[in-house]
N, C-alpha and C positions, 0 to 999 in steps of 0.2 A: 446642727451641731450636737452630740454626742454627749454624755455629764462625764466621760472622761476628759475631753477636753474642755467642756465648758466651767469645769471646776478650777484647774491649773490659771485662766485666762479671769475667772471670777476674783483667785488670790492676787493674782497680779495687779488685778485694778484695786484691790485693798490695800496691797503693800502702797501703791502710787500715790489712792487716797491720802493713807496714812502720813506718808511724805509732805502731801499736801496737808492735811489738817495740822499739820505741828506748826504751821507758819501765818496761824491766824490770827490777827492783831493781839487776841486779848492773851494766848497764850505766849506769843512774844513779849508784851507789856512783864506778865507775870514773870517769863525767867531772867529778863531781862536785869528787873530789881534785885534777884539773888546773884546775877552776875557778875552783876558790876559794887557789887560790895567785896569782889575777893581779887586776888592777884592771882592766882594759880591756873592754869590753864587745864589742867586735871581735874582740877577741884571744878570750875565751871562747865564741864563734860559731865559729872557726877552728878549737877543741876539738873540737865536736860535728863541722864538719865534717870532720875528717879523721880522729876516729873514725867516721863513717860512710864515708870513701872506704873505710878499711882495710875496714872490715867486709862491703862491698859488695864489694871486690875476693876477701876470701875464699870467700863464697856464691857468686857469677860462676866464678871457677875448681875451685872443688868443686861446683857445681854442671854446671858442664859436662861435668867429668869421669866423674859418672853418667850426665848426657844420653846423650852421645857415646859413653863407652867403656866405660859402665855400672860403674863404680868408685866403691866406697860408702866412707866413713870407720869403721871395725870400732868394735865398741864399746870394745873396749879404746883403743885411740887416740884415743875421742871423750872417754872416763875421763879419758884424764891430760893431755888440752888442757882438760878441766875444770879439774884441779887447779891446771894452770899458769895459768888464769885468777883461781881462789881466791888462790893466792898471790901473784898481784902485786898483787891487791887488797888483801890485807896489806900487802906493801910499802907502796905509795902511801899507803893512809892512815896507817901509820906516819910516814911521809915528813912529811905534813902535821901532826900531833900533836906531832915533835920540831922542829917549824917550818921543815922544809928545804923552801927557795924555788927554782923556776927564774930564772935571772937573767931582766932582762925585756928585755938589750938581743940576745936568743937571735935569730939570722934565724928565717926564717919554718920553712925545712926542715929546722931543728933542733926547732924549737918545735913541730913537727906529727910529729916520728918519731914520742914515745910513743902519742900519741893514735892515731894512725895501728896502728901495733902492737897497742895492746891492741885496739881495733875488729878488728884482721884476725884476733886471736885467738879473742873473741865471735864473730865470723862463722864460725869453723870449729869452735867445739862446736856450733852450733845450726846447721848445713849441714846433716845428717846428715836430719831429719824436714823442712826446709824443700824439699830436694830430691825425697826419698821422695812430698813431695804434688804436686812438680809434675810427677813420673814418673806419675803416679794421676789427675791430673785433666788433664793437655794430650798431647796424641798427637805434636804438631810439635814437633821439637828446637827450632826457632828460637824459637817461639813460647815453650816451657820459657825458652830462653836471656833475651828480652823479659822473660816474668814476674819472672824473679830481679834482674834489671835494675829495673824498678819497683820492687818488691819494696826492692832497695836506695835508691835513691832516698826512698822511702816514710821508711827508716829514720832516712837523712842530714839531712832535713830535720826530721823528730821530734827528733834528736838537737839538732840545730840550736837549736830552739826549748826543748829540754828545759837547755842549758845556757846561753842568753840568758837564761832566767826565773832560774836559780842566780846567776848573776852579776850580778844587778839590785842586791840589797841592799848588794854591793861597791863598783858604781858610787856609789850614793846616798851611799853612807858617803863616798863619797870619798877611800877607803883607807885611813883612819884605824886606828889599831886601838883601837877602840871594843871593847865588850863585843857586842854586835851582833855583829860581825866575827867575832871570837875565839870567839863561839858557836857561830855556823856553820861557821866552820875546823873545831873541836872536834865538832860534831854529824858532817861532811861526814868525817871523817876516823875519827871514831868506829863510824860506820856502816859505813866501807869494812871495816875490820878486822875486828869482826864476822860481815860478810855472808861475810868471806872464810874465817874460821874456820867458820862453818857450813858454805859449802859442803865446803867439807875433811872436816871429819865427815862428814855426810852423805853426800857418796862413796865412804867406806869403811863406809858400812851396809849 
């Protein structure tokens, strides 16, 4: 195979990755809690996307930083941006269990820091082995730099679509707090906590 084609075939399995990695428990747990605290069906599209700009911006800059200057994230540091991932997962779904709302008249660049934040956090525990494969499978830094770029993209728009499906049965309700609602709050918030408490164990095994 050729690195004209093996390049077009290298993005497409990044975009598909990316697709895929937006649908991973803990990144679900996480938008999941921003979701389901809004009615608007815009507004929780705006979730996903600006936890995937965040998280695409983290992959892009630690990804370069191996490209380029060959600087890898140590395992210890890849550990405790774990943790601080488990724990805000706690947090938030805390958040949502003791029914604390964002207000909804929040501007836009308020309303996208957290999302934006935890996405850049995801993006730099799992920088670490998504880097390592595009050092392993692409010889062009640029071309490295392109995949991680798809790659994120791939992510943003999974994310995208992962939290439009969450936010459906809020629209339908039409905000009510129906038993519906207050399920999925409860499930959406149950879950984050959880997932956050395991990984925390689990890190320390």
């Amino acid at each position: 195979m050729t690195a004209d084609t093996s390049l077009p075939a290298a993005l497409g399995i990044g975009f598909l990755l990316g697709l895929r990695h937006a649908t991973d428990a803990d990144h679900i747990a996480a938008v999941a809690t921003f979701v389901s605290r809004d009615r608007s069906l815009v507004r929780s599209c705006l979730v996903g996307t600006f936890w995937g700009v965040g998280h695409t911006a983290a992959l892009l800059t630690a990804g370069m930083a191996t490209i380029i200057f060959k600087l890898t994230i140590s395992p210890a540091l890849e550990k405790t941006l774990e943790i601080m991932v488990a724990l805000i997962l706690i947090v938030l779904g805390g958040q949502v269990l003791l029914g604390v709302r964002v207000p909804v008249h929040q501007h836009v660049r308020t309303f996208g820091t957290r999302p934006f934040f935890v996405g850049l956090l995801h993006g730099l525990t799992g920088s670490a082995a998504l880097t390592l494969f595009v050092l392993a499978t692409i010889s062009s830094p640029l071309a490295g730099v392109l995949y991680i770029v798809v790659f994120g993209v791939g992510s943003t728009i999974g994310m995208l679509a992962v939290s439009s499906v969450i936010a459906l049965p809020f629209v339908f309700t039409g905000g009510r707090a129906d038993h519906l609602t207050t399920t999925i709050r409860t499930v959406a918030g149950g879950a984050s906590v959880v997932l956050g408490v395991w990984l925390v164990w689990t890190s320390h095994g």
